[in-house]
N, C-alpha and C positions, 0 to 999 in steps of 0.2 A: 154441193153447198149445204144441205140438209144433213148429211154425215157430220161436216165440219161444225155446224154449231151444236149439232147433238154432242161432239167429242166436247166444243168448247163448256155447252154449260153442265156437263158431266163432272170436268176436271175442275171446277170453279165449284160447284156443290161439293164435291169430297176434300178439296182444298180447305174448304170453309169448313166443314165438319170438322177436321182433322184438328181445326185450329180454339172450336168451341169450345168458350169456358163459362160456366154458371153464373157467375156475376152480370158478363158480359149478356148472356142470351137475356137475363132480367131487365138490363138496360133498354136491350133492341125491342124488345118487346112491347118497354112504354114507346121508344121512339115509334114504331110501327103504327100505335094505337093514335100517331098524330096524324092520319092519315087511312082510318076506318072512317064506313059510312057514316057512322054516327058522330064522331067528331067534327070532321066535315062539312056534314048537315048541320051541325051548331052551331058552326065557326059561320059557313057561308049565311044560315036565317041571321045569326046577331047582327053581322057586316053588311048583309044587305037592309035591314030595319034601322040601323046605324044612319046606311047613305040615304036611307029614305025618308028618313026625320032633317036628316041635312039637306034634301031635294036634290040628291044626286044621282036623279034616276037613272041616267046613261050607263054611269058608273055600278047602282045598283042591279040595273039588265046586266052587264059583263057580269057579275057575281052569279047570277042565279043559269044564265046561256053557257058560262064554263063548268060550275059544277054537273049541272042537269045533262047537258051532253055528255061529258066525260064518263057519268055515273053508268046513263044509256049505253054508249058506244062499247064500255070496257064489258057491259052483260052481254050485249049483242054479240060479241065478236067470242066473248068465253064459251055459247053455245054453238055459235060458227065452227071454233077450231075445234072446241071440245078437248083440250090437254090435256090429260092426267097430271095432276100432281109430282112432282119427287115421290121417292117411295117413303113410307110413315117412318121406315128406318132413321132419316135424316132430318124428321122434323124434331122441332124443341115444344112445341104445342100444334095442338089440332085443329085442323084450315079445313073448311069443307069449300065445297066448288070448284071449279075446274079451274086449270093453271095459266091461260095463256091468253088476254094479255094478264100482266097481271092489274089490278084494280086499287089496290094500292097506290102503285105509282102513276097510275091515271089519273087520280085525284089528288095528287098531291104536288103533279104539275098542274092541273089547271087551274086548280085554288092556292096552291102558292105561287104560283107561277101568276096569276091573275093580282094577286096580291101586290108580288113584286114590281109588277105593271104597274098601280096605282099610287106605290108608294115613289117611284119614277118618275111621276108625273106631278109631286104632289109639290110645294116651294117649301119644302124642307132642305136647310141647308145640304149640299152636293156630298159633302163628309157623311153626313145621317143617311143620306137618300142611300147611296153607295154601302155603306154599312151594314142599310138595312135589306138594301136586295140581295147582299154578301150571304146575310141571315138566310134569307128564303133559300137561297140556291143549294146552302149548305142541308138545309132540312128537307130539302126534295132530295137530295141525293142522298143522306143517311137513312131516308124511308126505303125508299130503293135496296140501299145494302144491307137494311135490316130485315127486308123480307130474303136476300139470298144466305144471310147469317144465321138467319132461323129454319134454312130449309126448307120452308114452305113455297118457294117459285126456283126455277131457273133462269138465269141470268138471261137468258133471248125474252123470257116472260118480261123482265125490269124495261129492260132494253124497250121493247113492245110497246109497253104500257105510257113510257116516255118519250114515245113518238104520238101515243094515239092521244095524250094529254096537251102536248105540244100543239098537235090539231085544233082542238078541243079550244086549246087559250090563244091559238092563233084568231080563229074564229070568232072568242067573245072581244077581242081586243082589236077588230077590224068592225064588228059589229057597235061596238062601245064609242069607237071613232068617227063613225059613222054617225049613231045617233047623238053625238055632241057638237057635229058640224051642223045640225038642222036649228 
């Protein structure tokens, strides 16, 4: 099983390489940066000071239990596996830290993904609501393919990270549930 994903996210990195063009990696790049710690961290402090001037603390706890997990879980587990990287050959810019899961797309499910949730919930007509989770889903999975476009993870890493994100926003959104039934 471990040969086979090794072949698989081999041929998916050279794939992607082969296919890299300059414009393109400048694009993936911003998209990527929607989905570093620091942006992240901006989005979720605004959004939860947001719910919290609105007294939606429930909702404010899911914001800060998915990012703060997610952020944890994805370091915990990158010293766990300890991955090497792709080789620098493949990269379009320079990544430090280890490759597996990747962090990225750990935070970019459980803060968009968290997001998606609320806006789900929210009595914005079904057209907007739908629209809008359309938005999120599309920009968790472009972060995704913009870290395998740039080289810097392999595709088990995406995969990875959007499981352990998935956890992450399972989590704040059973927790969230919870404290709005009380």
């Amino acid at each position: 099983m471990i040969s086979f994903i090794t072949m698989v996210d081999g041929y998916v990195l050279q794939s992607l390489y082969a296919l890299r063009d300059p414009s393109a990696v400048t694009a993936f790049i911003w998209v990527s940066t929607l989905a570093d710690a620091i942006t992240i961290g901006g989005l979720a402090l605004a959004l939860t000071l947001w719910l919290v001037l609105r007294r939606k603390f429930a909702l404010a706890q899911g914001v800060v239990l998915s990012v703060v997990a997610s952020a944890i879980a994805a370091e915990l587990f990158k010293v766990i596996f300890a991955r090497a990287r792709p080789p620098m050959s493949f990269w379009a810019y320079t990544e430090t830290g280890y490759s597996f899961p990747s962090a990225h797309a750990t935070l970019a499910m459980a803060f968009y993904g968290f997001l998606a949730f609320m806006i789900w919930q929210s009595d914005l007509k079904p057209v907007w609501r739908r629209a809008a989770v359309a938005v999120a889903v599309a920009v968790i999975l472009l972060i995704g393919f913009s870290r395998l476009y740039l080289g810097v993870h392999y595709l088990s890493d995406v995969l990875g990270g959007y499981v352990l994100g998935a956890v992450c926003l399972w989590l704040a959104i059973k927790t969230t549930t919870m404290l709005r039934s009380r």
